[in-house]
C-alpha positions as semicolon CSV with decimal commas, in nm:
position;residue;x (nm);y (nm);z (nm)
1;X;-1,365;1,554;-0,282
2;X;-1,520;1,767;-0,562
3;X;-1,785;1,675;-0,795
4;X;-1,549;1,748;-1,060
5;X;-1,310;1,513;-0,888
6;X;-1,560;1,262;-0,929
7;X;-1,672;1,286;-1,264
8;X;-1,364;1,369;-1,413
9;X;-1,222;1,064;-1,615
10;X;-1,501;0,867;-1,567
11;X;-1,601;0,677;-1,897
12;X;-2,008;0,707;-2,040
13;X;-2,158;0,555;-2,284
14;X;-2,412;0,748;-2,441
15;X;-2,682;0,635;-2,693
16;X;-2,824;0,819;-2,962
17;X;-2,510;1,049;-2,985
18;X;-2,544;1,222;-3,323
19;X;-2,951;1,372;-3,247
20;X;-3,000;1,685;-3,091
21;X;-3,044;1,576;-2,771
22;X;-2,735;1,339;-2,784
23;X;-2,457;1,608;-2,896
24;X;-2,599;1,814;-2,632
25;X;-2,501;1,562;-2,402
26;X;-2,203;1,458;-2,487
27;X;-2,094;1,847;-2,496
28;X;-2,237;1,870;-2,143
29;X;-2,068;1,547;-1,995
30;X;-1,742;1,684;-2,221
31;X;-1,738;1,966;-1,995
32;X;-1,675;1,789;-1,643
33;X;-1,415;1,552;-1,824
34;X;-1,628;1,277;-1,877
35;X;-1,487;1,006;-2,160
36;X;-1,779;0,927;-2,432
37;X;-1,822;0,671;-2,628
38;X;-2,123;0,702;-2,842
39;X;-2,382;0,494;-2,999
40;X;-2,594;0,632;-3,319
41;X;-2,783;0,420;-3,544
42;X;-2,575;0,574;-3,843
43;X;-2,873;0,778;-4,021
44;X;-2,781;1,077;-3,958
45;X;-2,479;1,169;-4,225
46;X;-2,495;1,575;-4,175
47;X;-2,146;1,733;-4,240
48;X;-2,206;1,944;-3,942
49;X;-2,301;1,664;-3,686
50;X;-1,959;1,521;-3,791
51;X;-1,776;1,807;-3,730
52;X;-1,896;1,858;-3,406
53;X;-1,827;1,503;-3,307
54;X;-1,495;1,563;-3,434
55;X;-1,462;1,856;-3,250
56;X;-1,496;1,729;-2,882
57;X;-1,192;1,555;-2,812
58;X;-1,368;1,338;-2,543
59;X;-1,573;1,132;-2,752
60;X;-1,356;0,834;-2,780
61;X;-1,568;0,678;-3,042
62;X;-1,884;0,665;-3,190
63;X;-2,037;0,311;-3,261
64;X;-2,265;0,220;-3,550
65;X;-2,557;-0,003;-3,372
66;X;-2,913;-0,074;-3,504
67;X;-3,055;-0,111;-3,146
68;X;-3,364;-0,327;-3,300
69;X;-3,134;-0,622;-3,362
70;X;-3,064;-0,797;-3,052
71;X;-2,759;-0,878;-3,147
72;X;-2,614;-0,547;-3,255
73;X;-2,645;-0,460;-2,930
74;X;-2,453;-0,732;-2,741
75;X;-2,188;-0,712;-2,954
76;X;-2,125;-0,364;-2,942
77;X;-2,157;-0,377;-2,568
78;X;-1,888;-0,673;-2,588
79;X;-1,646;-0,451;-2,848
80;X;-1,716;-0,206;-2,573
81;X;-1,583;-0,381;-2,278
82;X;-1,292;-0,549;-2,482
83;X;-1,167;-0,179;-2,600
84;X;-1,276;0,022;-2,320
85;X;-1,381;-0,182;-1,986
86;X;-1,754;-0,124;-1,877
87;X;-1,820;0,231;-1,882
88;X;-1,907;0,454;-1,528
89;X;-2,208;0,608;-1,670
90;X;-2,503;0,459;-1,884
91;X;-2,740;0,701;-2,090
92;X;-3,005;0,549;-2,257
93;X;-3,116;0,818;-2,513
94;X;-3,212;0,732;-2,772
95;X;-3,561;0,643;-2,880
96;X;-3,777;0,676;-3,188
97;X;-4,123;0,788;-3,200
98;X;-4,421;0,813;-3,454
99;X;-4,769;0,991;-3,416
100;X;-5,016;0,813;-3,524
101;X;-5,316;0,594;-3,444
102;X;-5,253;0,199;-3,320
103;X;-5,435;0,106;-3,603
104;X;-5,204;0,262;-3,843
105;X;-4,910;0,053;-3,712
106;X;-4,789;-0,263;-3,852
107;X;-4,685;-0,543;-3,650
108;X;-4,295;-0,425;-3,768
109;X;-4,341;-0,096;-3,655
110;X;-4,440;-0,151;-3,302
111;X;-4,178;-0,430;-3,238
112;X;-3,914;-0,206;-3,391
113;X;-4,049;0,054;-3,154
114;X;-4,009;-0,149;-2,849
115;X;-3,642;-0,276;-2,929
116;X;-3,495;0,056;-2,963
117;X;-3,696;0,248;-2,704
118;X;-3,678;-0,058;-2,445
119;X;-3,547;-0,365;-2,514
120;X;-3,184;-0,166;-2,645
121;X;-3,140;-0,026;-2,267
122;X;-3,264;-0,355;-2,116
123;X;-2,986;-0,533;-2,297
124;X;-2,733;-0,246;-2,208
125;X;-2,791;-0,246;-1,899
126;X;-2,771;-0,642;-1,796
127;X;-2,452;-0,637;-2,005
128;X;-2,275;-0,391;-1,780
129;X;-2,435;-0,485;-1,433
130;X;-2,250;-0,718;-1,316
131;X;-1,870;-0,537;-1,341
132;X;-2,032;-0,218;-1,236
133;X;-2,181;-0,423;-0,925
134;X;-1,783;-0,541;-0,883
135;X;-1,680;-0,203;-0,911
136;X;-1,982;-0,023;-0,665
137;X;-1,978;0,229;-0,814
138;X;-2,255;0,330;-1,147
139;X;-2,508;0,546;-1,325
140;X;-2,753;0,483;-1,525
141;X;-2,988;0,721;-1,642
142;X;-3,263;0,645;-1,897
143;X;-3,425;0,913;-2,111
144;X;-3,784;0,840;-2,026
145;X;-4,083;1,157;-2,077
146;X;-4,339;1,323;-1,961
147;X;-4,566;1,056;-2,179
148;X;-4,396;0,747;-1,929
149;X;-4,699;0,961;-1,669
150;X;-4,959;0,953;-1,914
151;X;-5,133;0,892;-2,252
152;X;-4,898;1,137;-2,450
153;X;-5,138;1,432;-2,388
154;X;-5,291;1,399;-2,741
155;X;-5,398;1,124;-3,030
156;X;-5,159;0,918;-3,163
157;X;-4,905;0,804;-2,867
158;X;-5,028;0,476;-2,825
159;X;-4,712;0,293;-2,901
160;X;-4,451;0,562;-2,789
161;X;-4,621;0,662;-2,476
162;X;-4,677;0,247;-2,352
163;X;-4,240;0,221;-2,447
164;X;-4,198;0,521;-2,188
165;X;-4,419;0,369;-1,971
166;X;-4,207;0,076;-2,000
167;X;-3,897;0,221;-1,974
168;X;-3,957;0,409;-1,647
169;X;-4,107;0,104;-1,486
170;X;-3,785;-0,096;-1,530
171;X;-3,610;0,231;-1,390
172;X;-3,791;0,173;-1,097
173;X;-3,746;-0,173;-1,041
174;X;-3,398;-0,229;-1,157
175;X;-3,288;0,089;-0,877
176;X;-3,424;-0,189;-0,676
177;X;-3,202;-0,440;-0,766
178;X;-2,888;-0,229;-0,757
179;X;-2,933;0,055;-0,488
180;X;-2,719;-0,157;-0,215
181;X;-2,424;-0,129;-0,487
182;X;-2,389;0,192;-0,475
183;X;-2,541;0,184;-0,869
184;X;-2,818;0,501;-0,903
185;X;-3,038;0,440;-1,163
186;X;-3,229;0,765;-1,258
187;X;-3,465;0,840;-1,473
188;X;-3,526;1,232;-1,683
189;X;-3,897;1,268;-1,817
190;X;-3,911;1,600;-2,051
191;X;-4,222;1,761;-2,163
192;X;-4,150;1,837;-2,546
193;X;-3,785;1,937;-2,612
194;X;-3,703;2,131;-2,921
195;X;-3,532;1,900;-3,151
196;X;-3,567;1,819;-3,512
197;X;-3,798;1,531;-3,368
198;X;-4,089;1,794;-3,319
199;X;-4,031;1,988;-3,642
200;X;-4,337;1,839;-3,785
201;X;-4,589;1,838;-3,454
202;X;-4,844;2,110;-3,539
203;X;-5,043;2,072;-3,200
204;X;-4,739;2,190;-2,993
205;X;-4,643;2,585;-2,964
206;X;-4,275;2,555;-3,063
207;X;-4,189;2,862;-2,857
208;X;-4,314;2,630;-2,508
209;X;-4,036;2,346;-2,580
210;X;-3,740;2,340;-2,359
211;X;-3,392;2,327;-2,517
212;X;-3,127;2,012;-2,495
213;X;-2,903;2,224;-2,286
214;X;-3,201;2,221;-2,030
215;X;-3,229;1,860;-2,063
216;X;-2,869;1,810;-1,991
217;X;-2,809;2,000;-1,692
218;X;-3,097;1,794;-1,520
219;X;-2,843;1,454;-1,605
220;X;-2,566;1,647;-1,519
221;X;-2,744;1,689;-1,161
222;X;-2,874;1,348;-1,150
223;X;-2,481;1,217;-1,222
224;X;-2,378;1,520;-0,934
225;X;-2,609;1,358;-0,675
226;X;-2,457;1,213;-0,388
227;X;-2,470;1,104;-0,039
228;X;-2,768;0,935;0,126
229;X;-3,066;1,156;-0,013
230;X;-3,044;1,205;-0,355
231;X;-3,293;1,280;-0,681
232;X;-3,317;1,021;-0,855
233;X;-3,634;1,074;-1,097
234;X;-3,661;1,410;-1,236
235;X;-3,951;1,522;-1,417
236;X;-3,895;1,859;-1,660
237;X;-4,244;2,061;-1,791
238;X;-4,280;2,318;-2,015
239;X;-4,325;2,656;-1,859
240;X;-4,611;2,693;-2,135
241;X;-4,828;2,432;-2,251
């Protein structure tokens, strides 16, 4: 059986749909026949992110969700599974992220942080575990970075760099938990990708950041991965930095 085979039909729920990084994505997953059904927070209002949402005729639906309120998130995960049973594939993408200083945080801030960047794909993920355990068959792939391995690499990723942290260490242990169900979890740690998210960094040469398409083929391989050795943690650096 084909990869394509595989993948083909299978149903993903992506998060963060309408950024950069999300469309990207979803056109990549599009491509092998993948079925999407997106989350975005419902921000982002650009005529031409609509129209390319539009455009891709595998996007099923994209879901309104503030993924800092608890429970916005469990009950799109239960419209979800009422309209669509529990989706194949799990991308936990999207995130938010501020530099500057801890002290220059409110209490607000950081806990808003951690619910989107953490606690959202926590939820996500123990909604959906126990049909995909039923099913044995999964993946779940959580958009972590190259600041989950250290301090951010400069000032000012105190609270972003700790969620990444975070997020990769619950990669780790909930692969544990799930391995012997034939559920991968994997995890994709970029460097600086070149999205309207580092428009404003001016301690980054724009020219070093990789593109979304980059980004995607390394899920694309993670979802491609089979048999008994397999990636399952991919870490992507800039050529230049």
């Amino acid at each position: 059986m084909t990869t394509e085979l595989i993948l083909n039909g299978k149903l993903a729920l992506v998060t963060g749909i309408t950024g950069d990084l999300g469309l990207s994505i979803s056109e990549t997953l599009s491509e092998q026949g993948i079925r999407i059904i997106g989350i975005t927070s419902g921000s982002d209002k650009k005529d031409h992110i609509k129209k390319q949402i539009k455009s891709n005729k595998n996007i099923l639906e994209v879901l309104t969700c503030d993924l800092s309120i608890t429970e916005e998130v469990e009950n799109t995960c239960r419209y979800i599974e009422k309209n669509y049973s529990c989706p194949d594939i799990i991308i936990n993408n999207a995130a938010v992220f501020s530099l500057k200083n801890l002290e220059k945080f409110n209490a607000k801030e950081i806990l808003s942080t951690y619910n989107i960047n953490i606690i959202a794909p926590m939820l996500i993920c123990k909604f959906f575990i126990e049909n995909l355990k039923k099913r044995k068959w999964g993946s779940i792939i959580n958009i972590c970075s190259s600041s989950s391995y250290n301090g951010g690499g400069t000032k000012g990723h105190t609270v972003y760099s700790s969620t990444k942290h975070a997020l990769l260490g619950f990669s780790r242990a909930l692969d544990e938990e799930v391995r012997k169900s034939n559920i991968r979890v994997g995890t994709i740690s970029p460097a600086g990708i070149s999205t309207s998210m580092m428009e404003d960094r001016d301690d980054i040469d724009k020219d070093s950041l990789m593109t979304t398409q980059e980004v995607s083929e390394a899920i694309l391989f993670l979802l491609r991965s089979q048999g008994k050795g397999i990636a399952y943690e991919i870490r992507l650096w800039r050529m230049l930095r």
